[in-house]
C-alpha positions in Angstrom: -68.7 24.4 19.2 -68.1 24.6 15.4 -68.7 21.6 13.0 -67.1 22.9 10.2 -63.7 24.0 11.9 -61.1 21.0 12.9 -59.8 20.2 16.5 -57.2 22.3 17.4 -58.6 24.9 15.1 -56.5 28.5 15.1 -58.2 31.3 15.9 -57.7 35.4 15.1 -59.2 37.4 18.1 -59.2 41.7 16.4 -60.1 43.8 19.6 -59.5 41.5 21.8 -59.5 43.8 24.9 -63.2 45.4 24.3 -66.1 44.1 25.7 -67.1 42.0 22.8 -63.7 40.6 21.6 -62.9 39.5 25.6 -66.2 37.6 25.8 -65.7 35.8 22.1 -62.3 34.7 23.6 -63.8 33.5 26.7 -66.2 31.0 25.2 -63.4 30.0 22.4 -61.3 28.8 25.4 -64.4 27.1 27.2 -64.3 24.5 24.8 -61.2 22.0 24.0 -61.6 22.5 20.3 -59.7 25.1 20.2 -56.3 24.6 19.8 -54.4 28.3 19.7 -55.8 31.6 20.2 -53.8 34.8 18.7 -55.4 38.0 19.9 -54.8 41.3 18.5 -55.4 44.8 20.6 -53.9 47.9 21.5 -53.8 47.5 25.1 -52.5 44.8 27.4 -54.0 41.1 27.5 -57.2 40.7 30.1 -56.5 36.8 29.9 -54.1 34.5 30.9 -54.4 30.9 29.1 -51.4 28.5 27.7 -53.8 28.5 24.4 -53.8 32.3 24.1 -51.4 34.3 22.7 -51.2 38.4 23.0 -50.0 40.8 20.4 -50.3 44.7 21.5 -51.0 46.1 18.2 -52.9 48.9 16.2 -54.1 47.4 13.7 -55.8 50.2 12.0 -51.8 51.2 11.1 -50.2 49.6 7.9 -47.2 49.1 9.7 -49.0 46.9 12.5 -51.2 45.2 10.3 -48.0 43.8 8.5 -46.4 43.1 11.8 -49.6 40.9 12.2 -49.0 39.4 8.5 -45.3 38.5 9.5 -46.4 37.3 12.4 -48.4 34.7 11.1 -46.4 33.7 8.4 -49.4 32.9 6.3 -50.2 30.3 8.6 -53.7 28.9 8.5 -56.6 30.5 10.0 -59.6 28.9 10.6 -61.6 31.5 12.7 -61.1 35.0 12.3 -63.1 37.3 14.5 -63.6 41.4 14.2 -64.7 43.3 17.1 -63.0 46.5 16.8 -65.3 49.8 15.6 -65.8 53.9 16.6 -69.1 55.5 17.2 -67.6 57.7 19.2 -64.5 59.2 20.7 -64.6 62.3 23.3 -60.8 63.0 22.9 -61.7 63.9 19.0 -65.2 65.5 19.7 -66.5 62.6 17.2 -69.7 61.9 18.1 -72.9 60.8 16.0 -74.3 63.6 14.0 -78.1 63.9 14.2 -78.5 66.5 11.5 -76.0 67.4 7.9 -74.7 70.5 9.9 -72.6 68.3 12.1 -71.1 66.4 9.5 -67.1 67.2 9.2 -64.5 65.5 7.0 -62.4 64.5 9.6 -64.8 62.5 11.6 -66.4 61.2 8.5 -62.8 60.2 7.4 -62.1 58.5 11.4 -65.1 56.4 11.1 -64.7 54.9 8.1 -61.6 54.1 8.6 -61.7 52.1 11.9 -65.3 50.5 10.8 -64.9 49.9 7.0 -61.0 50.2 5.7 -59.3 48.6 8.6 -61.4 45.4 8.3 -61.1 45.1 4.7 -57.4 46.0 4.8 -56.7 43.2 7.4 -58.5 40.4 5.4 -55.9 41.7 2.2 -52.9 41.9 4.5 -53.3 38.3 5.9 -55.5 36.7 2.6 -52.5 33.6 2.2 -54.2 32.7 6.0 -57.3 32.2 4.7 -56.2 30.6 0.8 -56.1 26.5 0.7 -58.7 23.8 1.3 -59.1 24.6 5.2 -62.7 25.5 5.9 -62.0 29.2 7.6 -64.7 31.4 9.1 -64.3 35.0 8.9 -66.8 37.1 11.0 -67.1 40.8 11.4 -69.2 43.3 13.9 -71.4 45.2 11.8 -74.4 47.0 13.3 -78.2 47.0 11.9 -77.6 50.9 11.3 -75.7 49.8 8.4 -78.8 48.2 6.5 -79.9 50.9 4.0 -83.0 49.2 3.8 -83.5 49.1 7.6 -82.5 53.1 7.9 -86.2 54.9 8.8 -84.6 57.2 11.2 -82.4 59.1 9.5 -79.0 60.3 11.7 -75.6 58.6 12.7 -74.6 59.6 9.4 -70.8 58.8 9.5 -71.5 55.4 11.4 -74.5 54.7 9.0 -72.1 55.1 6.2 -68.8 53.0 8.0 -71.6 50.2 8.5 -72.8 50.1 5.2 -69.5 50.6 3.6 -68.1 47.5 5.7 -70.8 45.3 4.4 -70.0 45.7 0.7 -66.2 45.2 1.3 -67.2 41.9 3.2 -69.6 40.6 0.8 -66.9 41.3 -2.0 -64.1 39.8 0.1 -66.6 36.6 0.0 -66.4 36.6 -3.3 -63.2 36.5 -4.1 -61.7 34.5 -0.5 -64.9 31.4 -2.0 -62.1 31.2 -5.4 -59.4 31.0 -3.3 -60.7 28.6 -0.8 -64.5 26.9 -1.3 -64.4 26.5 2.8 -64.1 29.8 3.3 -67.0 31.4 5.2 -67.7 35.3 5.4 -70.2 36.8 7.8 -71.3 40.4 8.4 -72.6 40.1 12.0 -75.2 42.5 14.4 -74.3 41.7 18.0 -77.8 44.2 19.1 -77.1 47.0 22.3 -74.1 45.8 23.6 -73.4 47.2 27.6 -69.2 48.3 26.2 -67.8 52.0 26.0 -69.0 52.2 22.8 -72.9 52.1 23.7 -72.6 54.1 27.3 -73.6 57.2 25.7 -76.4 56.2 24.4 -77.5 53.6 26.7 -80.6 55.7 28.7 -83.1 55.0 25.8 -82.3 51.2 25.3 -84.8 49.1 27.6 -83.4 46.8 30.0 -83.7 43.7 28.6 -82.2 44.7 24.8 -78.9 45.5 26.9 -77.2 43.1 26.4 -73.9 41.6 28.0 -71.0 40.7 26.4 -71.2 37.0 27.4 -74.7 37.3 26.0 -73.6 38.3 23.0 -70.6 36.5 22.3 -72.7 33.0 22.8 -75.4 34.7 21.0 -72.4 34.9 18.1 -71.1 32.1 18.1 -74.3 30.1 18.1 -75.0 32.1 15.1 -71.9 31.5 13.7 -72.2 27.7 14.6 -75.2 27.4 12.1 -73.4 29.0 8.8 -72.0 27.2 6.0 -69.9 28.2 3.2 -73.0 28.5 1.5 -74.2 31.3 3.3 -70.8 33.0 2.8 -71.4 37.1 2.3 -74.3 37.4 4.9 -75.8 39.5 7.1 -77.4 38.0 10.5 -78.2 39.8 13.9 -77.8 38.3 17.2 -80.7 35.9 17.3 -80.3 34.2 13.9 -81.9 36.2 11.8 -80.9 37.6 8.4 -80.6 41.6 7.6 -81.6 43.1 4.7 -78.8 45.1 3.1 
């Protein structure tokens, strides 16, 4: 499945109960490269393989995300996969604003935490995983919202932001991971309409075939993923292979 990782490779699952995150692990364990699995999510495990290992954690809190660090012991990682993010939550009434009226510091201050901080935060907790001379990919679910360029539309403005915001942590993590190991790969992925929790709301406008599955999706990933290189650490590519502007 991946060229540039070794047999046996160890792979970091973040979210792995979503939609997304349960399909990525799925087609990881189709394959007999990989070696050992950790995933990482708040609630209980969905799957049951020797290969796969389940830690219930929230990873958006410091004292989790150094569980997670202890944990793995600064063992090496050679796949490390982000699937968790917010674009809305009905318990908080967070939901995305269409015009500067429904803006509020609190929801701004939610979103960016879980789509830009908590990321970012996790690659510094756990950077002696990714230091040495392993080759280690690091991808992370971004959205095509987050591409400044891109924006035409206007709206989302806290989810716009959290995008955007994750994307220039990532490419400056990629930076600074490619001194500390030249294997290292960083990717800022869009995995496209997604049919998980996080898209239901606004699912009724999407046509039918740019809904896409989480088994889609994941593949769709991981093919992407497959094709990288260190060289084209700090990028931005959608489902299908192709590059977004920033």
């Amino acid at each position: 499945m991946f060229n540039l990782l070794p047999h046996h490779y160890t792979a970091l699952v973040i979210g792995a109960s979503g939609g997304i995150g349960a399909a990525i692990i799925k087609q990881l364990l189709s394959s007999s490269q990989a070696g050992h699995i950790i995933a990482v999510s708040r609630q209980p495990p969905r799957i049951d393989d020797p290969r796969l290992t389940h830690l219930m954690l929230d990873v958006s809190q410091e004292l989790d995300r150094k569980a997670l660090q202890k944990e793995l012991a600064a063992r090496p990682i050679h796949f490390f996969f982000n699937a968790i993010g917010i674009l809305h939550d009905e318990a908080q009434k967070l939901l995305p604003e269409k015009r500067l009226d429904q803006l509020s510091v609190e929801n701004l201050a939610q979103t960016m935490n879980i789509n830009a901080f908590t990321p970012i935060l996790l690659l510094a907790a756990l950077q002696d995983s990714f230091k040495g001379t392993h080759p280690t990919v690091i991808a992370s679910l971004s959205a095509r919202v987050g591409s400044i360029e891109d924006n035409q539309l206007g709206g989302w403005y806290s989810y716009r932001a959290s995008k955007a915001a994750h994307n220039m942590l990532l490419k400056t993590a990629s930076i600074e991971l490619k001194r500390l190991n030249k294997q290292s790969t960083v990717l800022c992925l869009h995995p496209g309409t997604t049919d998980t929790p996080l898209s239901k709301p606004f699912q009724a406008r999407v046509p039918y075939e740019k809904l896409f599955t989480p088994t889609f999706v994941a593949d769709q990933l991981l093919s992407v993923i497959a094709q990288r290189t260190p060289d084209d650490s700090g990028t931005f590519w959608d489902w299908n292979g192709q590059s977004i502007d920033w």
